[in-house]
C-alpha positions in Angstrom: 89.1 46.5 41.8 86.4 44.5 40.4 84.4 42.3 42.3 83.9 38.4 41.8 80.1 37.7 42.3 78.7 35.0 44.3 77.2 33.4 40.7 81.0 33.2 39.2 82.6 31.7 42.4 79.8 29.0 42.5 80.6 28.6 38.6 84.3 27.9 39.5 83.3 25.8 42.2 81.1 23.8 39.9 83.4 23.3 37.2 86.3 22.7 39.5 84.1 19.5 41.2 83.3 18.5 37.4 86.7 18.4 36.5 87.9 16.9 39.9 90.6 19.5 40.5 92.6 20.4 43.2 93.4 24.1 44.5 97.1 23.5 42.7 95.6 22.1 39.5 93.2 24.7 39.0 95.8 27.5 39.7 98.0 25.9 37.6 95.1 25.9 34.5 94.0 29.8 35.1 96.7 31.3 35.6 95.8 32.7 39.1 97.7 32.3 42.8 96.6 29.0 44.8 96.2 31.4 47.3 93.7 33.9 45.8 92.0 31.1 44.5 91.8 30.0 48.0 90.4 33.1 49.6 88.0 33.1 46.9 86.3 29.2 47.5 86.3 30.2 51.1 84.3 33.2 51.0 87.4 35.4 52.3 88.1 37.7 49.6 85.8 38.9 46.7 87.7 41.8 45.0 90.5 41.0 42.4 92.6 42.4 40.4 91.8 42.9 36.7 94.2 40.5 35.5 92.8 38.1 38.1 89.0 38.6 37.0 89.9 37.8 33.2 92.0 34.9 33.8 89.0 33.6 35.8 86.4 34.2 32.9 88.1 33.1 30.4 88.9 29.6 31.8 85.2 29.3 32.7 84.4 30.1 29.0 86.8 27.6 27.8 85.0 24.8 30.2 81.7 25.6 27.9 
């Protein structure tokens, strides 16, 4: 399972602040579970699933 580093999770947290989104609003634009999403801004979970780890990149490369 690959890990999400501490850069990418304060890239997501960045963006999501820029964009002024909810937990909901950003699940519902990547793709991924308001609750993995979650555990990820809180620091409680740092391994995803592959699926997980691409949905996440490629909305962050689509906020460039």
């Amino acid at each position: 399972m690959p890990v999400v580093s501490d850069v990418m999770i304060n890239a997501i947290r960045r963006k999501r602040g820029e964009l002024n989104l909810n937990v909901e609003q950003l699940s519902k634009e990547t793709g991924v579970s308001r609750w993995t999403l979650d555990d990820l801004l809180k620091d409680k979970r740092s391994k995803v699933q592959n699926r997980t780890m691409h949905r996440l990149n490629d909305w962050l490369y689509k906020q460039v």
